[in-house]
C-alpha positions in Angstrom: 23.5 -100.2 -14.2 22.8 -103.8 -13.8 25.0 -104.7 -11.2 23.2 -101.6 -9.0 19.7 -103.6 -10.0 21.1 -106.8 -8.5 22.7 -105.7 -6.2 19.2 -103.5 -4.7 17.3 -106.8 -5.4 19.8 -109.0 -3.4 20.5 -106.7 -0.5 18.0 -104.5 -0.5 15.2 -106.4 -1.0 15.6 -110.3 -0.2 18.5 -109.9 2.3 16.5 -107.1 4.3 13.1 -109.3 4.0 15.4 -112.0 5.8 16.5 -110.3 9.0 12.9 -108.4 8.8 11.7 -111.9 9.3 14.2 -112.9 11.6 13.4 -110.7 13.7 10.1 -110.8 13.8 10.6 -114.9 14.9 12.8 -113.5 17.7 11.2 -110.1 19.0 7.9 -108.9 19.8 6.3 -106.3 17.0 6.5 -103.5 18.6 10.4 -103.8 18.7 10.2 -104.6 15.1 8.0 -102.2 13.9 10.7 -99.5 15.0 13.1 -100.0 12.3 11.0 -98.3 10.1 11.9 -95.2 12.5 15.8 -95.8 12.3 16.4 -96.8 9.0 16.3 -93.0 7.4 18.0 -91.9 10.2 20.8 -94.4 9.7 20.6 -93.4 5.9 21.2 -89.9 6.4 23.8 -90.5 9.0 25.6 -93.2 6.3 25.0 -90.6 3.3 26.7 -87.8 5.6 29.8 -90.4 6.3 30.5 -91.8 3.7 29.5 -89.4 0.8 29.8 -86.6 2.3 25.9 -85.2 2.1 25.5 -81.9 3.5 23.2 -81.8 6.9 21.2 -78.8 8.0 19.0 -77.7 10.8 15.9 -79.4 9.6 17.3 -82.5 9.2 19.0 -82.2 12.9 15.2 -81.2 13.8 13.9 -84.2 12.4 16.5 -86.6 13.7 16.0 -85.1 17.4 12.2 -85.7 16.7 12.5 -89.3 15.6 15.1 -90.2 18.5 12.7 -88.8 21.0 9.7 -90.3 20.4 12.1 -93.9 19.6 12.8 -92.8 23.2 8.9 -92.2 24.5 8.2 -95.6 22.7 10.3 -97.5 25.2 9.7 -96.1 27.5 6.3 -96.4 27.2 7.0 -100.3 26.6 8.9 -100.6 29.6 5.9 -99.6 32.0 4.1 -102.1 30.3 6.1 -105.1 30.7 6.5 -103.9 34.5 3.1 -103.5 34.6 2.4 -107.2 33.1 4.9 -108.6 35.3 3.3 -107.3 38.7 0.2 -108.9 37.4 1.2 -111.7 37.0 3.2 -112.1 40.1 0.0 -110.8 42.1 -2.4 -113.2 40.3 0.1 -116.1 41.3 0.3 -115.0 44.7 -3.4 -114.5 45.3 -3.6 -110.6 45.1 -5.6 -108.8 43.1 -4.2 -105.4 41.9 -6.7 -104.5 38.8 
């Protein structure tokens, strides 16, 4: 029992807070704020795998649900930056588009 309890506070806490972190010194927020999204899924998908969890259609519901709106999200994102960038290319040209 107390090599689970180190091993949650190594891995699951400090070594998690560190690539949380990481990341967040690498990425923009709203890429980073997404792994709160794909962590269960990845859970369920690794509790399925590797000891052999039983899956049913609510949980496929849900994971189609979550993946979808991951997908919305970026896409969403992506206008935006392409939006962004034509602004700025306009303002340095001289244009005005807004």
């Amino acid at each position: 029992m107390a090599i689970a309890l180190i091993y949650l506070i190594l891995f699951g806490s400090l070594a998690a807070y560190a690539a949380y972190a990481y990341a967040l010194s690498k990425l923009p927020i709203t890429i980073v704020s997404m792994h709160a999204y794909i962590n269960p899924l990845v859970a369920v998908l690794l509790g399925w795998l590797m000891l052999g969890e039983k899956l049913n259609i609510m949980m496929a519901l849900a994971f189609m649900c979550i993946v979808g709106s991951l997908y919305l999200v970026n896409k969403g994102l992506k206008k935006k930056a392409i939006r962004n960038i034509n602004q700025i290319i306009a303002y340095r040209v001289g244009l005005r588009l807004w």
